[in-house]
Each structure stands twice: as C-alpha cells, then as structure tokens.
N, C-alpha and C positions, 0 to 999 in steps of 0.2 A: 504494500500500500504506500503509496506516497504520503511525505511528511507534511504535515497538516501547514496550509500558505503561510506567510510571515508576511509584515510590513503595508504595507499599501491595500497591498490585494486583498487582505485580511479582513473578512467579515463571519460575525458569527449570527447563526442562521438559530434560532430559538422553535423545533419546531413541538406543536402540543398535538397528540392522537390518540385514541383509544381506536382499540382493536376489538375483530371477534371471533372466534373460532368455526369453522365451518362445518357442517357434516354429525352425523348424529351419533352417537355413543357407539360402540362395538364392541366395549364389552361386558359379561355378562351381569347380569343386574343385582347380583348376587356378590358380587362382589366391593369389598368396603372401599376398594381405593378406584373406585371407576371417576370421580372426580378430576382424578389428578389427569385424563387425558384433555381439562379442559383449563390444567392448572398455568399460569404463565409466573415463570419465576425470574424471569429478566426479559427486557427488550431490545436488541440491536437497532437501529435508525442509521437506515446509508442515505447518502446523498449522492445523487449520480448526473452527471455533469451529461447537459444534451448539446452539440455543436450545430452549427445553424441549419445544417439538412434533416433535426430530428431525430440523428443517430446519437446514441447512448456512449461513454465515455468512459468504461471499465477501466480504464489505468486511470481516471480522474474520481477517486471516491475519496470521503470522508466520512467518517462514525460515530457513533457513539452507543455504550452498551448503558441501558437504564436497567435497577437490581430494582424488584421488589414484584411480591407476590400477590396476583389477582385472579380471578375466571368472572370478573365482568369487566363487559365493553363500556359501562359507565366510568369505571375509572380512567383516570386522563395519565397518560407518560408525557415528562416533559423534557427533551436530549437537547442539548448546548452543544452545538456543532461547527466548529473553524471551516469554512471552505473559501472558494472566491465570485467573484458576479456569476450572472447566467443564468439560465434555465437548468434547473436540477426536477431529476426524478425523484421520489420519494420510496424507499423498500426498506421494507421490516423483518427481522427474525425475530422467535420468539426460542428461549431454552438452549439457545446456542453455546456450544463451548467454546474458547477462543480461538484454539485452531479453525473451525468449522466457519467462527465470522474473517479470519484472515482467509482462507480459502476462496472467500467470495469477490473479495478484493482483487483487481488487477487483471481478471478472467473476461475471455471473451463472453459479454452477454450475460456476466455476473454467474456464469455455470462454474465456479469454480471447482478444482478436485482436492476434492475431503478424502489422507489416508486414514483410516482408521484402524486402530492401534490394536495389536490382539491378533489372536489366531483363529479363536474358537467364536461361534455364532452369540453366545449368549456375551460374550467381552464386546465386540461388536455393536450388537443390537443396544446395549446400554451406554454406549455413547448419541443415542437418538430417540432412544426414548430412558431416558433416565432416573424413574422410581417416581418418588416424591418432587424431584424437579419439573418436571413436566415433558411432555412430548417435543423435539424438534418440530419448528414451522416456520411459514415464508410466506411474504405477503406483499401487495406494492398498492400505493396511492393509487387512487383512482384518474388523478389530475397532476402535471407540473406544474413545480413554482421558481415564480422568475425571483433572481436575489440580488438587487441593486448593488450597485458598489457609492462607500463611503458611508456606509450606515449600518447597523447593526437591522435584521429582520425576525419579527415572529411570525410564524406561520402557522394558524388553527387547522385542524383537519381533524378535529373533532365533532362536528358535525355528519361527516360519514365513515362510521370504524372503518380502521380495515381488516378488511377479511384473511382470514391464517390460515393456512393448509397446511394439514402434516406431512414433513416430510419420506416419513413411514410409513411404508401399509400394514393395514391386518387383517386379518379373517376371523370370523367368529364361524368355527368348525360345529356341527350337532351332530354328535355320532350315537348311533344304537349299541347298547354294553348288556354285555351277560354277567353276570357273579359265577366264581367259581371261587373253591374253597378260599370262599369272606371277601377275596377283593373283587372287583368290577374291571372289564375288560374291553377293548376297545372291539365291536364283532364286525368279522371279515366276512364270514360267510359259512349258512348252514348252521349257524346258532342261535336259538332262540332269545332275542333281547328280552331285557328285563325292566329297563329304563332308559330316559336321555338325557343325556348332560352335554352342556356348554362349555367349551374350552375355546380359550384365545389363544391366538399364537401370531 
C-alpha cells in the first residue's frame, strides 16, 4: 500500500456509515452462537482513487480499520482517512485480519491474494470465519465521493448501509441417521433412518 500523502496534497477524508449484512442465517437454529454470523467486530474503510475515464486506482488506496462490536446497521462507524483530491470509491470489510486488509491493497480490481497460513482445512477456515469474531465480508458504497483539495471532508453515507457479503460459503447439510449401539450415524444407504439432524459445514 502506498504511504499515506504528506504536505499539500494532504486531506483527511472523515467518512460516517453503517453497514448491513446480507442473506439469511444458515445455520442451524439450535445453535447458541448463530448470532455471531451477523457479528461485526471491526471495520476496514478503503478509499479508492477513480482517474478521469472512471477506472479504479488499486495502487492509489488509503484505510482505515474501525475496532468495535455491532450486528446493527443503526450503528454508525466513523474512519479518519489521509488521502488526496479526487473522486474516491468507497469499500468496506468487515472481520478482517491485517494480512487479509493488506492483500486488498495495490491489486488489480482490489482482488487481492490472501495466503493463508496452515495446512489443515479447519487452521484455514478460521482465518474467515473466526468464532466469536465474526465472519469475513466485503462491501462497497453505492455512490462516489469527490474530495476537494485544501480542506478537510466529511462524508455521510449513513443514510444507505452498506450491504456485507460473506466472504465464505456454507451449506447447511440435512442428513437421515440411524443409531447403532447408542451413537447416530450418518445413513448411506439401505438403512433404516431414525431421525434428522442439521449440520453446518
């Protein structure tokens, strides 16, 4: 990521949003911690530099990470951001871990590549979706905002959240299981179920 402007050029960009998370629960209801896929425990706010044909400017970002925990869109984040004049895009993560927000920096189209650390699926997997932290997501303003220069800007955009997508999929699996001596078993075939149950994965 480039270092954040200095001297002249130097405006800090105030912007205010509340977000919302999209898509409806998956998983199962029965579960105590089904909240947390709606938990937001920090906010990422890039700013993304547009040049005068409308194209996007991925080696021209600045950011800011907002810490604090919400699942409503009433609540407002507010990021203090160094950029310079211009038309700036507005994009959001939610749960991100720092590597994950540097990854997004500097990439064509802001697709940056996230390695992620570990061998094994489950070391993996909880780098994006993270327990009690909440789910990785991503999201972008609906609208650009232009940033004068020699003046410092606020910029509301709390008037239309913005929408978060998880970065992760899931499935909520319903298999038919039999009991055999005491435990319950996932049934392949030729065996009489005896119940159903809900597994996420």
């Amino acid at each position: 990521m480039p270092a954040p402007p200095a001297g002249a050029d130097r405006v800090t960009v105030c912007v205010r949003l509340s977000v919302r998370v999209v898509g409806e629960t998956t998983r199962a209801a029965v579960q105590a911690d089904a909240t947390v896929e709606e938990k937001i425990s920090s906010v990422a706010v890039f700013l993304v530099s547009v040049d005068g044909n409308g194209k996007e400017d991925w080696n021209d970002v600045q950011y800011e990470v907002v810490y604090g925990t919400t699942s409503s869109a009433a609540d407002v984040y507010q990021a203090r951001i160094p950029t310079t004049p211009g038309e700036k895009k507005v994009y959001v993560g939610a749960n991100l871990l720092p590597g994950q927000v540097h990854a997004i920096c500097g990439q064509a189209e802001g697709k940056g590549l996230y390695t992620a650390a570990g061998v094994g699926y489950d070391e993996v997997i909880r780098q994006f979706a993270r327990g009690t932290e909440g789910i990785a997501m991503t999201g972008k303003a609906g609208t650009s905002v232009t940033v004068s220069a020699g003046t410092d800007v606020n910029v509301d955009l709390t008037a239309s959240p913005i929408t978060l997508e998880r970065v992760v999929a899931k499935v909520l699996l319903v298999c038919d299981t039999y009991t055999d001596d005491g435990g319950a078993y996932v049934r392949m075939s030729g065996m009489p179920s005896t119940q159903s149950t809900g597994r996420c994965i």
